[in-house]
Backbone atoms as SQL, in Angstrom:
CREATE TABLE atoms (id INTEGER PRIMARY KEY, chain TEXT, resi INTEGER, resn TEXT, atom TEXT, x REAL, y REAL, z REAL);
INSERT INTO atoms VALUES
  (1, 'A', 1, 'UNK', 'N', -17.512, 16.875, 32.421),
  (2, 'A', 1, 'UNK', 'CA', -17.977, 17.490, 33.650),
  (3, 'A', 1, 'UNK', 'C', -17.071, 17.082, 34.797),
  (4, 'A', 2, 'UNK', 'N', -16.497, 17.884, 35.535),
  (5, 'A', 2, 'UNK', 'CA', -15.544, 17.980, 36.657),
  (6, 'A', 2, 'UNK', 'C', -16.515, 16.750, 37.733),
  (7, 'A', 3, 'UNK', 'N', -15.752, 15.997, 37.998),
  (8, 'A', 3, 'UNK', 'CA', -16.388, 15.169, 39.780),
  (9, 'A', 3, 'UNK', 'C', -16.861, 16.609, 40.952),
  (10, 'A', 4, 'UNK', 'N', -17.594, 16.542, 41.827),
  (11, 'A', 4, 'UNK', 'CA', -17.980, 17.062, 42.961),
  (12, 'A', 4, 'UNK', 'C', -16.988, 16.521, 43.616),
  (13, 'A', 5, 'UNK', 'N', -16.486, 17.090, 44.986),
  (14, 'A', 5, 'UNK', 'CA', -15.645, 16.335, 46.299),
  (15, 'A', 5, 'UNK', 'C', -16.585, 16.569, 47.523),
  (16, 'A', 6, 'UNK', 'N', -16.681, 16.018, 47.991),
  (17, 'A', 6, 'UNK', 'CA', -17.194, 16.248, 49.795),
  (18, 'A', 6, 'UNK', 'C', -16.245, 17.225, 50.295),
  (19, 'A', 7, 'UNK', 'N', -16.785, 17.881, 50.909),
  (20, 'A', 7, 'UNK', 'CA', -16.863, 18.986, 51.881),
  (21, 'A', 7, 'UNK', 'C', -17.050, 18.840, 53.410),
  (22, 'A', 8, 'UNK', 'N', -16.575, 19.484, 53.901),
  (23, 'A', 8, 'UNK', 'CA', -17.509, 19.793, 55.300),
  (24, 'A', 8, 'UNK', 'C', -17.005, 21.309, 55.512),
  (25, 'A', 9, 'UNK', 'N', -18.555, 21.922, 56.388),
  (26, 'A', 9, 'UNK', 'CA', -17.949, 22.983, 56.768),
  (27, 'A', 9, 'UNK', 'C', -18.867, 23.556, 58.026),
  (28, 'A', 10, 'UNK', 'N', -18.094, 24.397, 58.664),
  (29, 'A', 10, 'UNK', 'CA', -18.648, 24.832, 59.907),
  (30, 'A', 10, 'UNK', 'C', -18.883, 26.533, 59.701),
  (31, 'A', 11, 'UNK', 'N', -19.823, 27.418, 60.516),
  (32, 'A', 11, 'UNK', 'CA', -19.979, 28.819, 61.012),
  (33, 'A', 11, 'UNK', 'C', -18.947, 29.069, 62.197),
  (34, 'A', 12, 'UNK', 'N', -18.326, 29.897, 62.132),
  (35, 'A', 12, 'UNK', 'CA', -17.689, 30.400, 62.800),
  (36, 'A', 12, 'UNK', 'C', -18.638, 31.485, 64.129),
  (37, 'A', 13, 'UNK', 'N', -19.187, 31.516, 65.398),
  (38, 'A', 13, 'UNK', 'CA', -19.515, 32.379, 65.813),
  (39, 'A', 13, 'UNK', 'C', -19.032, 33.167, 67.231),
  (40, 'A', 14, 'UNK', 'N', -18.983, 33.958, 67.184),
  (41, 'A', 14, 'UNK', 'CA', -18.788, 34.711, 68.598),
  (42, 'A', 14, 'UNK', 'C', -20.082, 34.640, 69.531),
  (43, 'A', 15, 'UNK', 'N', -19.569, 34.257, 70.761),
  (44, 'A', 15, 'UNK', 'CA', -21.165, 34.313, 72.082),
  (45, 'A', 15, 'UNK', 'C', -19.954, 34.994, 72.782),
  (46, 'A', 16, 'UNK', 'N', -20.538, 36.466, 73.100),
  (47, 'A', 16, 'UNK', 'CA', -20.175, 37.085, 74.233),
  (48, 'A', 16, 'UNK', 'C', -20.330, 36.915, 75.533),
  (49, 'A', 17, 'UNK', 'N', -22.053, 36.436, 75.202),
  (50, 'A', 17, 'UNK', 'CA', -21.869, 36.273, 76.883),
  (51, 'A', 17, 'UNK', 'C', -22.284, 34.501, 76.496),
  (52, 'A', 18, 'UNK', 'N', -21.950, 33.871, 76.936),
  (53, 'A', 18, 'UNK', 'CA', -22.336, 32.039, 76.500),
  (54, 'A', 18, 'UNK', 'C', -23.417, 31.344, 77.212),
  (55, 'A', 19, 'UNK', 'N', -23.686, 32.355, 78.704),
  (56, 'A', 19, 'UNK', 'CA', -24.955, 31.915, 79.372),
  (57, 'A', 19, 'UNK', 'C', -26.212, 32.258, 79.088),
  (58, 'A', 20, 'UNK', 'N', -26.264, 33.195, 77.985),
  (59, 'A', 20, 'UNK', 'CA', -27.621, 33.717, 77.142),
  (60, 'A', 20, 'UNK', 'C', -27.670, 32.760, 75.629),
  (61, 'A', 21, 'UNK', 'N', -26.332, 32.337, 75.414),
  (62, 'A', 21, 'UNK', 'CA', -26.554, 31.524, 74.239),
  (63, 'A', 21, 'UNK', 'C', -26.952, 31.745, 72.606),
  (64, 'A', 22, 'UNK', 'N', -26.631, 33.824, 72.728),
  (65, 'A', 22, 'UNK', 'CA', -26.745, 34.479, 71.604),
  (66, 'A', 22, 'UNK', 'C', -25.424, 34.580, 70.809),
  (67, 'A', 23, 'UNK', 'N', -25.216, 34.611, 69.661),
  (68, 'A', 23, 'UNK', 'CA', -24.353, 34.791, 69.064),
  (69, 'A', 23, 'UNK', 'C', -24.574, 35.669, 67.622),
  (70, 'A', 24, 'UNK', 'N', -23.036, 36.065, 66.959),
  (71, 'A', 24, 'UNK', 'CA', -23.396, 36.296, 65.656),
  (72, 'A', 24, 'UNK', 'C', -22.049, 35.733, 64.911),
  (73, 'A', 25, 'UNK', 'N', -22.761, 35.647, 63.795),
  (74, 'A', 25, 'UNK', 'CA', -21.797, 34.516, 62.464),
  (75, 'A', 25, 'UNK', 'C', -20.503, 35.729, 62.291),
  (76, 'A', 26, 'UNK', 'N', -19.371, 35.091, 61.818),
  (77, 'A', 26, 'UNK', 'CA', -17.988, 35.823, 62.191),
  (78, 'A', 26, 'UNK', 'C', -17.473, 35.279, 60.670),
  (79, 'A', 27, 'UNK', 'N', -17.599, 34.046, 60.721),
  (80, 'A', 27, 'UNK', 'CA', -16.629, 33.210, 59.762),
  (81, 'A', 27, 'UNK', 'C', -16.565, 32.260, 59.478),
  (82, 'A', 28, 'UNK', 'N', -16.161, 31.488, 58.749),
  (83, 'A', 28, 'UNK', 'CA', -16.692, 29.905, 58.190),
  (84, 'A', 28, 'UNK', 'C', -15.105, 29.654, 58.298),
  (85, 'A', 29, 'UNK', 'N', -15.284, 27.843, 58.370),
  (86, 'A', 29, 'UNK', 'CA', -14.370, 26.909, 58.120),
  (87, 'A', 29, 'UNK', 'C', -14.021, 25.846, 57.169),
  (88, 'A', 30, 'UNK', 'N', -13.709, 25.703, 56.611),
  (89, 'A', 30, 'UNK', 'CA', -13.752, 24.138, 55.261),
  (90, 'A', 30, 'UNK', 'C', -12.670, 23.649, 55.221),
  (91, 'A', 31, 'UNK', 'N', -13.168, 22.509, 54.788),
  (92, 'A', 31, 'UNK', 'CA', -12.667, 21.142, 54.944),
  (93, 'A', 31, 'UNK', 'C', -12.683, 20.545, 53.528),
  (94, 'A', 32, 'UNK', 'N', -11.600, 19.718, 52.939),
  (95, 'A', 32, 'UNK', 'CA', -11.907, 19.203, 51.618),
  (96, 'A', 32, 'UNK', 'C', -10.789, 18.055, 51.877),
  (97, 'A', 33, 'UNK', 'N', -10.799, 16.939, 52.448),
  (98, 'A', 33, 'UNK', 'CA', -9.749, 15.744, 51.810),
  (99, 'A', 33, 'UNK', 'C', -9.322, 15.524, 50.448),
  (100, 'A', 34, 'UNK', 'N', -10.485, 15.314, 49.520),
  (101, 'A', 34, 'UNK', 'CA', -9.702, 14.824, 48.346),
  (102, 'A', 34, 'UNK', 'C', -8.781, 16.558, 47.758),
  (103, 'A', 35, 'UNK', 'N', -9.153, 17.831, 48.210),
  (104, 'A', 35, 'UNK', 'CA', -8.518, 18.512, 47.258),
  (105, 'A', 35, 'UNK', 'C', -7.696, 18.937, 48.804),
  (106, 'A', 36, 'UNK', 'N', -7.322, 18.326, 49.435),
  (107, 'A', 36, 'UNK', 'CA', -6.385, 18.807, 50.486),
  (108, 'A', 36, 'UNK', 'C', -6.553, 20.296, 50.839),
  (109, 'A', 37, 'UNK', 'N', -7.555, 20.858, 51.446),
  (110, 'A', 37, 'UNK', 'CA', -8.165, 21.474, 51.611),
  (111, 'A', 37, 'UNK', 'C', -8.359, 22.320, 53.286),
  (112, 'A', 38, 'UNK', 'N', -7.514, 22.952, 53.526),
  (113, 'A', 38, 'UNK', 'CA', -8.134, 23.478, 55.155),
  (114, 'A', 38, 'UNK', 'C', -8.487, 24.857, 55.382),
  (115, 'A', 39, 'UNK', 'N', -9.516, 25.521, 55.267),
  (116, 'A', 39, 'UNK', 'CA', -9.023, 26.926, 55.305),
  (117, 'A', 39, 'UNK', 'C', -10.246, 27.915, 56.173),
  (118, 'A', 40, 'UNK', 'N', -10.105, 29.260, 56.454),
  (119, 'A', 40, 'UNK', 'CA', -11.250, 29.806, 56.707),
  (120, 'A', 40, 'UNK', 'C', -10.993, 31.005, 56.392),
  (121, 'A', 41, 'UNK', 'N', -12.429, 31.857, 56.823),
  (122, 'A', 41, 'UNK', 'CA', -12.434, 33.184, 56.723),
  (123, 'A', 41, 'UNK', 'C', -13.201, 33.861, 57.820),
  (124, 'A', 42, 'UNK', 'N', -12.819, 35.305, 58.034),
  (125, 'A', 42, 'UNK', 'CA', -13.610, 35.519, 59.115),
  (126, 'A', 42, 'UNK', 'C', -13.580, 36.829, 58.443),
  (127, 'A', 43, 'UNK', 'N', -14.426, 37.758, 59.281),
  (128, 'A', 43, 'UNK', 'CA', -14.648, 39.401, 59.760),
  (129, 'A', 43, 'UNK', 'C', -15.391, 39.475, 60.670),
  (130, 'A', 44, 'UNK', 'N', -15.031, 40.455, 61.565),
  (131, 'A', 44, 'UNK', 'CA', -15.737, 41.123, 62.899),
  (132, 'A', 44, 'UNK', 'C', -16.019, 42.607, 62.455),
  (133, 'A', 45, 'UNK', 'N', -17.445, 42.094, 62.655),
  (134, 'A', 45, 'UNK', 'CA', -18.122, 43.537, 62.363),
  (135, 'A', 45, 'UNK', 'C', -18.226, 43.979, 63.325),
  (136, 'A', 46, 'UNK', 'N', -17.317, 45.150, 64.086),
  (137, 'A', 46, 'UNK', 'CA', -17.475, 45.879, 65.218),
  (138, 'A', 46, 'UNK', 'C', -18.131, 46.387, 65.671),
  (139, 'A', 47, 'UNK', 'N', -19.083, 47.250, 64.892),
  (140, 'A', 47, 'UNK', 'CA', -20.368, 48.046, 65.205),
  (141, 'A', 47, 'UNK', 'C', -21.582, 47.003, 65.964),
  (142, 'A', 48, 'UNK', 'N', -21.855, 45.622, 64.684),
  (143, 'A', 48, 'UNK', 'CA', -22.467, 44.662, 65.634),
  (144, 'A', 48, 'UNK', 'C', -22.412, 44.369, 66.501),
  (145, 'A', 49, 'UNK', 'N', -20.624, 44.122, 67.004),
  (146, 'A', 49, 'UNK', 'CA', -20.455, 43.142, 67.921),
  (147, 'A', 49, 'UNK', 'C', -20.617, 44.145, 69.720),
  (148, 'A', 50, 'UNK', 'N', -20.256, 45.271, 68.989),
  (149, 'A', 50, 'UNK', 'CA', -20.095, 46.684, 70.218),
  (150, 'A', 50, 'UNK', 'C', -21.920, 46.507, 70.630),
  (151, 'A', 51, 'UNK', 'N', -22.808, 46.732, 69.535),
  (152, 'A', 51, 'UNK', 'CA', -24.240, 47.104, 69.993),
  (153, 'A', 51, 'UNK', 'C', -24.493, 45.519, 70.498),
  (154, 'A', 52, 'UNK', 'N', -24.179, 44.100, 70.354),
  (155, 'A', 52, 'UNK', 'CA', -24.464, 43.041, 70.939),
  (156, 'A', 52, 'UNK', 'C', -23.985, 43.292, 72.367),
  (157, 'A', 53, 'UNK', 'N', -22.938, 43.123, 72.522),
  (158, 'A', 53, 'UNK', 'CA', -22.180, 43.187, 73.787),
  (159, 'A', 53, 'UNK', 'C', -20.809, 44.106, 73.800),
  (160, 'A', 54, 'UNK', 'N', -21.308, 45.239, 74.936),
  (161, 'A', 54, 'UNK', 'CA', -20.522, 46.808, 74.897),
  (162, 'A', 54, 'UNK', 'C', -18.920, 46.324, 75.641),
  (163, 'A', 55, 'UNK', 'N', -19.229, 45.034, 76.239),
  (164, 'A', 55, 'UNK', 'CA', -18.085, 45.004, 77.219),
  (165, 'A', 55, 'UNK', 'C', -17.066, 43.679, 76.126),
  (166, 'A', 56, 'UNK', 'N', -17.446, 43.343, 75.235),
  (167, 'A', 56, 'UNK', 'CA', -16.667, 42.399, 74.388),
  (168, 'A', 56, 'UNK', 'C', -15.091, 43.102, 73.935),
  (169, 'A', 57, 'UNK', 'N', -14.188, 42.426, 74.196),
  (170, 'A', 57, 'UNK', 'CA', -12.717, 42.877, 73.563),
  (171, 'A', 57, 'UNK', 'C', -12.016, 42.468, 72.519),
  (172, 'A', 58, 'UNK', 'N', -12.848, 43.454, 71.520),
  (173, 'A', 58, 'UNK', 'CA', -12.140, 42.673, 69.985),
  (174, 'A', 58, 'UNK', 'C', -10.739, 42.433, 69.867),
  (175, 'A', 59, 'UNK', 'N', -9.868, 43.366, 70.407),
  (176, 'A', 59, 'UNK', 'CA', -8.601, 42.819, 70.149),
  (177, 'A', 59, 'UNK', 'C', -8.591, 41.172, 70.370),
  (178, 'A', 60, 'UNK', 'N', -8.940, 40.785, 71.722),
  (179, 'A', 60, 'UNK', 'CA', -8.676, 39.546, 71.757),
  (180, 'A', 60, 'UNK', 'C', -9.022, 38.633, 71.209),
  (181, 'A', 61, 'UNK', 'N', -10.543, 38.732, 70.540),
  (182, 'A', 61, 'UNK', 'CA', -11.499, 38.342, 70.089),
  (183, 'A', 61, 'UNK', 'C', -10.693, 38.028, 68.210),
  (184, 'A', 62, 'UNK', 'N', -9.875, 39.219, 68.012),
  (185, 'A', 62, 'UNK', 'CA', -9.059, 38.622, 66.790),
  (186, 'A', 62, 'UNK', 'C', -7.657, 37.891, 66.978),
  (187, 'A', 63, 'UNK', 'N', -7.343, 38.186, 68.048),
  (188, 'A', 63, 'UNK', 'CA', -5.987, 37.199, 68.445),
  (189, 'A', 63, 'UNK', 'C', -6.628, 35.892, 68.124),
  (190, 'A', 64, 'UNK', 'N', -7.706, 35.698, 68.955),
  (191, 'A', 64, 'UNK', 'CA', -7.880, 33.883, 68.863),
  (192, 'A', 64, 'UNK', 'C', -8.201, 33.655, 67.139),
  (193, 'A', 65, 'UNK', 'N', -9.135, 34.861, 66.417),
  (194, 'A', 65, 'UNK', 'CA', -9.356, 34.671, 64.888),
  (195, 'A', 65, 'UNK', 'C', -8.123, 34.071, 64.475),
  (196, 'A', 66, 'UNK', 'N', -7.056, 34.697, 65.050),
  (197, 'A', 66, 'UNK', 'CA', -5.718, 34.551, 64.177),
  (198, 'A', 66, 'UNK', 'C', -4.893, 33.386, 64.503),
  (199, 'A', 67, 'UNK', 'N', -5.309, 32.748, 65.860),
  (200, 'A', 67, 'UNK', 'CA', -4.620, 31.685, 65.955),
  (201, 'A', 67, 'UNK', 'C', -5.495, 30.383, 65.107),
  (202, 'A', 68, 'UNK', 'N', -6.512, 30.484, 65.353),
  (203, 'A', 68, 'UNK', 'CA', -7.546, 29.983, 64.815),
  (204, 'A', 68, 'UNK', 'C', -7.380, 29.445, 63.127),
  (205, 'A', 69, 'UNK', 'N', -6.902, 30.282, 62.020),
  (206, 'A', 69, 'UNK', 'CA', -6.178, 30.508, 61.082),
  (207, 'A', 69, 'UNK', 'C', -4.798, 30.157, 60.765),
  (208, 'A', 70, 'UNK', 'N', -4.376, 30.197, 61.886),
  (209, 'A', 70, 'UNK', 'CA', -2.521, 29.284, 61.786),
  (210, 'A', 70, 'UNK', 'C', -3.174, 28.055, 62.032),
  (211, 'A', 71, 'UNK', 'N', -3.870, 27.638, 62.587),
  (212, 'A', 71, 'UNK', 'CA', -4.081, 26.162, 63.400),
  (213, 'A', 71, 'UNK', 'C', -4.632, 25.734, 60.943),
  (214, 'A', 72, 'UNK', 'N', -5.458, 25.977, 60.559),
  (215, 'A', 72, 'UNK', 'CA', -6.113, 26.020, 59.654),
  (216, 'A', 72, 'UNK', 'C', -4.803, 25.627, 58.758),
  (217, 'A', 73, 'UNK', 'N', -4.120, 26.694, 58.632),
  (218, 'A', 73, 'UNK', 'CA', -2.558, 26.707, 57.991),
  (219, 'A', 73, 'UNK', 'C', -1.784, 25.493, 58.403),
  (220, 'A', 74, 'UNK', 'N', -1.853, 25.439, 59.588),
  (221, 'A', 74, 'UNK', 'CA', -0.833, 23.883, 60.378),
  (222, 'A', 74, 'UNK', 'C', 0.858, 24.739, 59.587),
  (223, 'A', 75, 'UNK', 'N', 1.689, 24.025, 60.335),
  (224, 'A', 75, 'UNK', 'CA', 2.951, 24.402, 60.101),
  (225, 'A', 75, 'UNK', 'C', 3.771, 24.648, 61.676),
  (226, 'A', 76, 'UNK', 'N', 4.781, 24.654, 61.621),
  (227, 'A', 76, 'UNK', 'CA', 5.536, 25.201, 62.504),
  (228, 'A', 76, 'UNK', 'C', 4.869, 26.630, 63.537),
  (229, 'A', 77, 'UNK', 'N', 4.497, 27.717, 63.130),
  (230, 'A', 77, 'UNK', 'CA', 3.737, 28.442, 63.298),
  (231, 'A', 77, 'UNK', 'C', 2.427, 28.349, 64.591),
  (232, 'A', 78, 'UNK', 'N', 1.958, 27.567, 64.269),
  (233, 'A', 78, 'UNK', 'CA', 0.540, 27.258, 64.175),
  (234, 'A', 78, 'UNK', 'C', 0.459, 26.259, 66.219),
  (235, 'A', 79, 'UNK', 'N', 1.723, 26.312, 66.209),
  (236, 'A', 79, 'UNK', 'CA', 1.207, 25.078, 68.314),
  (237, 'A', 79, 'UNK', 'C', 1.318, 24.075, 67.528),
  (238, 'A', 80, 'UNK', 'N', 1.023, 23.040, 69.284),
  (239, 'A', 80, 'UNK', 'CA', 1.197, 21.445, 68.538),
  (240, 'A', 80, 'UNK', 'C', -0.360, 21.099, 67.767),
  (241, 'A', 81, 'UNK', 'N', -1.399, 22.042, 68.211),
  (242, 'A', 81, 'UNK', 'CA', -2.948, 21.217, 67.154),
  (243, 'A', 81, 'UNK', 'C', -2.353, 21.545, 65.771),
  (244, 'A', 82, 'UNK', 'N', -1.405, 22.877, 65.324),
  (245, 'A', 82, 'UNK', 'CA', -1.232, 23.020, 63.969),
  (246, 'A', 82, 'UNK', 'C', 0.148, 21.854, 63.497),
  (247, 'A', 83, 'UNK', 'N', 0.131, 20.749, 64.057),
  (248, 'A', 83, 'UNK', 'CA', 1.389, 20.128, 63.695),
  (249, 'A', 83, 'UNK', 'C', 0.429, 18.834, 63.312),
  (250, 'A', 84, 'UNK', 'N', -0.779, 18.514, 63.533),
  (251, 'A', 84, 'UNK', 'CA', -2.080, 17.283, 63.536),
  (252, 'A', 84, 'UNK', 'C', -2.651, 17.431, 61.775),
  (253, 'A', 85, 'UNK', 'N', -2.579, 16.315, 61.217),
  (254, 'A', 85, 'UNK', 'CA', -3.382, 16.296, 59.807),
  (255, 'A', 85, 'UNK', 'C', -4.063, 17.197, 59.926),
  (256, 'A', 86, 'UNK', 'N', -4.724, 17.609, 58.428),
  (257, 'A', 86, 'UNK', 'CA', -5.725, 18.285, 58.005),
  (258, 'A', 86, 'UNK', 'C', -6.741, 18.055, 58.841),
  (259, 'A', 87, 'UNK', 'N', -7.699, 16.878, 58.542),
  (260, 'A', 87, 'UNK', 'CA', -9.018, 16.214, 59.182),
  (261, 'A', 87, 'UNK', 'C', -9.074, 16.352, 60.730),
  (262, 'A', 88, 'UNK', 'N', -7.723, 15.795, 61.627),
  (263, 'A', 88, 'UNK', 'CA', -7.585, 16.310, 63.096),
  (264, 'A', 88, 'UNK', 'C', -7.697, 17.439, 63.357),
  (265, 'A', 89, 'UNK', 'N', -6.961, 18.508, 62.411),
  (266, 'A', 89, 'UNK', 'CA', -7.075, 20.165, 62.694),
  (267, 'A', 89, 'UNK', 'C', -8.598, 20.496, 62.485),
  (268, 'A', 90, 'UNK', 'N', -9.438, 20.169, 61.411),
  (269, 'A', 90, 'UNK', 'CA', -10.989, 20.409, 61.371),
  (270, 'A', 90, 'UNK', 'C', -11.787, 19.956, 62.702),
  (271, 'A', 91, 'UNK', 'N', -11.121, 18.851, 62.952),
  (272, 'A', 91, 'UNK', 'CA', -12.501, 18.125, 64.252),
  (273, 'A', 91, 'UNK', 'C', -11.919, 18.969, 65.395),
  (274, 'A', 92, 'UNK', 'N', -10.606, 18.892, 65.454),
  (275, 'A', 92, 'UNK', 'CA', -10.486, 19.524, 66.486),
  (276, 'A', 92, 'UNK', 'C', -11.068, 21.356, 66.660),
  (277, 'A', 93, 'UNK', 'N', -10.914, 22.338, 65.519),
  (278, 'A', 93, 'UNK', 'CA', -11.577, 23.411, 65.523),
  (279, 'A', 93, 'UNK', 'C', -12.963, 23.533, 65.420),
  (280, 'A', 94, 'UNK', 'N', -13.921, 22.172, 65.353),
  (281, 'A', 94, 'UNK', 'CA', -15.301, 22.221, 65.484),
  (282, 'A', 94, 'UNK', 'C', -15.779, 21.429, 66.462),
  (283, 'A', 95, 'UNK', 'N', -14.735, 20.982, 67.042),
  (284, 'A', 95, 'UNK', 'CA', -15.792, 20.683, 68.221),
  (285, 'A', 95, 'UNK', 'C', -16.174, 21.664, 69.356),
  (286, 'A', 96, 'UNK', 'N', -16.967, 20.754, 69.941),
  (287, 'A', 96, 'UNK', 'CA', -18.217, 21.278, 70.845),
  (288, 'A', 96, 'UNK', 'C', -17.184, 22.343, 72.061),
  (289, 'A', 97, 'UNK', 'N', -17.717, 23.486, 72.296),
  (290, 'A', 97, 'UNK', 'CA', -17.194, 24.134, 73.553),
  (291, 'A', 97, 'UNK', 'C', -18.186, 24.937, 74.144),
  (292, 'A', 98, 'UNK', 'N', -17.698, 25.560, 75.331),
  (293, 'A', 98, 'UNK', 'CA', -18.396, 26.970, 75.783),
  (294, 'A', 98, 'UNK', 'C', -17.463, 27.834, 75.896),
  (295, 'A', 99, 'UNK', 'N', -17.050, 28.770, 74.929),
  (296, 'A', 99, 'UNK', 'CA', -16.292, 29.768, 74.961),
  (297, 'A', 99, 'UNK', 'C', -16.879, 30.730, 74.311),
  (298, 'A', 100, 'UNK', 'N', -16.269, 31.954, 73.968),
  (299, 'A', 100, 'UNK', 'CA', -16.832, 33.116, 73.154),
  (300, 'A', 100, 'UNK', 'C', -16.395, 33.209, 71.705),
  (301, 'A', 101, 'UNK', 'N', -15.610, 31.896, 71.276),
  (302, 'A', 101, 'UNK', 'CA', -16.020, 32.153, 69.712),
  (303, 'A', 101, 'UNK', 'C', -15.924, 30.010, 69.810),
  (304, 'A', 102, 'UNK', 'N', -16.951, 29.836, 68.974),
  (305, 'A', 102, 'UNK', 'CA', -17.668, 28.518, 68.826),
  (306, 'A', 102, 'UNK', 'C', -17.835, 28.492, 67.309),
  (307, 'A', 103, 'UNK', 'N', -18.317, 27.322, 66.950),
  (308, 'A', 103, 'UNK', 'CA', -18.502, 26.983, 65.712),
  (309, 'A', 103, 'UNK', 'C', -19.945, 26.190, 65.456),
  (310, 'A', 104, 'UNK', 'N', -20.740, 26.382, 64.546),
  (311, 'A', 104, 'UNK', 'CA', -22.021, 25.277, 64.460),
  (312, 'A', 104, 'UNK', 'C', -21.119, 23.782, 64.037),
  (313, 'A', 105, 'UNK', 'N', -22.004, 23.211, 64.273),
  (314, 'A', 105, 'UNK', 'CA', -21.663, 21.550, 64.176),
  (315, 'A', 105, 'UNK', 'C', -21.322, 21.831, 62.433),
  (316, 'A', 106, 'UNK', 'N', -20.831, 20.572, 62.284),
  (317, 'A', 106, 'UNK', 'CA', -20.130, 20.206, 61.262),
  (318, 'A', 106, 'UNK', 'C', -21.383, 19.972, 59.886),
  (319, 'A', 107, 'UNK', 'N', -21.193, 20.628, 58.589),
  (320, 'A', 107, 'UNK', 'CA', -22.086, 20.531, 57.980),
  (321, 'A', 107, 'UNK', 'C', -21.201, 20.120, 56.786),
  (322, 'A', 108, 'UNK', 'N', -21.935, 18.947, 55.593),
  (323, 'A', 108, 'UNK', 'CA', -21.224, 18.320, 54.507),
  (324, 'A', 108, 'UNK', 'C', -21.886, 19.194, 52.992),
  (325, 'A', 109, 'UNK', 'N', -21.334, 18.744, 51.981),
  (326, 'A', 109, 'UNK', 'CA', -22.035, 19.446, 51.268),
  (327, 'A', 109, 'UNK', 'C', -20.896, 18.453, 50.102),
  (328, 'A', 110, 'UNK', 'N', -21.677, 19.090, 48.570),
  (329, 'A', 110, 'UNK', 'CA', -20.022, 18.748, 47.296),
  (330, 'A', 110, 'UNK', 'C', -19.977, 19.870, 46.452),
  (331, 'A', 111, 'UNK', 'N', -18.210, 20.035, 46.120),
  (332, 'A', 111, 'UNK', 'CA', -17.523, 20.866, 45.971),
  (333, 'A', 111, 'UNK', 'C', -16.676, 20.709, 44.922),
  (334, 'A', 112, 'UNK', 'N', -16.715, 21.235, 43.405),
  (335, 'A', 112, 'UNK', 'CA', -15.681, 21.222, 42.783),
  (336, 'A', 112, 'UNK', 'C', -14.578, 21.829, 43.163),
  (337, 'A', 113, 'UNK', 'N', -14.823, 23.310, 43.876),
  (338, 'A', 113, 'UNK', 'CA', -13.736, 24.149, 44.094),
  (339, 'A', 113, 'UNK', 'C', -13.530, 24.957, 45.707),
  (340, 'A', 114, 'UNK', 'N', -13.214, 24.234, 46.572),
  (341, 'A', 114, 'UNK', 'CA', -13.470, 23.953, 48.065),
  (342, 'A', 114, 'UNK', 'C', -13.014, 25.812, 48.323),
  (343, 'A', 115, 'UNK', 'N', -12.422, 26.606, 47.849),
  (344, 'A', 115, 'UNK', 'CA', -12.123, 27.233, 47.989),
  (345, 'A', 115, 'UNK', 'C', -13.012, 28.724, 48.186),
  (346, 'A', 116, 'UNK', 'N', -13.425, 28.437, 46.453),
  (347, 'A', 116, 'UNK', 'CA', -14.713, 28.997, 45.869),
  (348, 'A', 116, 'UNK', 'C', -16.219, 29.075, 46.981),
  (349, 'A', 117, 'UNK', 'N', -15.943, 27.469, 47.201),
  (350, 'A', 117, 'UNK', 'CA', -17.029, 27.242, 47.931),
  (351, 'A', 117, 'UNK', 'C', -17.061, 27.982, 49.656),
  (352, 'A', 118, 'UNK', 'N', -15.789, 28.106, 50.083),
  (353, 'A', 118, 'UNK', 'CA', -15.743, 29.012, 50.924),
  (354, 'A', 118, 'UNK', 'C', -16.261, 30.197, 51.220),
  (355, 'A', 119, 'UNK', 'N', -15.780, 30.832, 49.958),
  (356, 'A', 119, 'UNK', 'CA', -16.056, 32.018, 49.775),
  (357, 'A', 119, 'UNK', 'C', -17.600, 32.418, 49.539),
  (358, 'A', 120, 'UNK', 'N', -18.308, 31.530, 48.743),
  (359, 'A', 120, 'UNK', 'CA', -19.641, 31.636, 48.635),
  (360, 'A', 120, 'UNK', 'C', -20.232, 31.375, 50.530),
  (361, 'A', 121, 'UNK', 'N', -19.883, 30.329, 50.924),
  (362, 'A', 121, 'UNK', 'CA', -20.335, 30.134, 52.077),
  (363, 'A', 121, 'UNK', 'C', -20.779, 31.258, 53.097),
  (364, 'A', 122, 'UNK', 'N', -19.058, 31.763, 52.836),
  (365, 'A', 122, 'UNK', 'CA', -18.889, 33.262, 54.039),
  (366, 'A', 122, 'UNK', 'C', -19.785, 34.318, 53.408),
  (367, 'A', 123, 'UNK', 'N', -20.092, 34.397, 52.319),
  (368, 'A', 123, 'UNK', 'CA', -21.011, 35.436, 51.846),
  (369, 'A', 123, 'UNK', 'C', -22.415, 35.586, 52.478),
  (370, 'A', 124, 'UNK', 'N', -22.932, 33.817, 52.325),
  (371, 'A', 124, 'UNK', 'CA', -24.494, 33.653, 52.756),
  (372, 'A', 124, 'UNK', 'C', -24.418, 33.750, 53.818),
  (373, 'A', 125, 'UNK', 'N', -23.449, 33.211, 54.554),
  (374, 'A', 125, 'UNK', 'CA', -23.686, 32.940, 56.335),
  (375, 'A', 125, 'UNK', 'C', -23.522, 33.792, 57.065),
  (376, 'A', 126, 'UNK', 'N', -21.887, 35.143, 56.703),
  (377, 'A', 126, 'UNK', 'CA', -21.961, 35.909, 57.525),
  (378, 'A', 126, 'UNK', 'C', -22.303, 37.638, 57.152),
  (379, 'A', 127, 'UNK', 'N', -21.468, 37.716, 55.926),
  (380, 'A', 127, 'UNK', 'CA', -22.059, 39.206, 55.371),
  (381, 'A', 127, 'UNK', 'C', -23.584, 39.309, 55.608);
């Protein structure tokens, strides 16, 4: 039987407007040290996000998805947060803000296949 690894992982969400404090789930984040592990996923469901808030600008709203995702990647690419370990690039993309795309606090879990487990994640949380 394969070992479990620790995990952590966060929701990805958009708050359009941040002084009402509504949001909807976009995309997940994970985290895996022992399997060296950084990655996420997102989708913006437009129709939602248009009937939530009419004045929201997805273009931009996927620019940051996408920087968001290099930072995840780290590399040359990615600014100086994508040049910071794995674990620095996670804390730093989950911590606390008030902006229009946020993340829930940091949640642990174990993972044979951090990847897998992503993917299941983004299924329950945001589809």
């Amino acid at each position: 039987m394969q070992e479990k690894d620790l995990f952590e992982y966060a929701v990805i969400r958009v708050v359009p407007r941040v002084e009402r404090e509504e949001f909807i789930n976009t995309g997940i984040v994970v985290y895996c040290r022992k399997q060296k592990f950084l990655g996420m996923m997102y989708e913006l469901n437009t129709g939602k996000l248009n009937a939530f808030c009419k004045e929201i600008d997805i273009s931009i709203l996927k620019d940051n998805l996408c920087a968001f995702e290099r930072i995840c990647i780290g590399g040359d690419q990615s600014g100086t947060i994508g040049q910071l370990d794995m674990a620095s690039r996670f804390r730093w993309l989950t911590a606390m803000r008030s902006t229009v795309i946020q993340t829930s606090r940091a949640h642990a879990g174990l993972s044979i296949n951090a990847r897998e487990t992503m993917e299941r994640l983004f299924a329950e949380m945001v589809l």
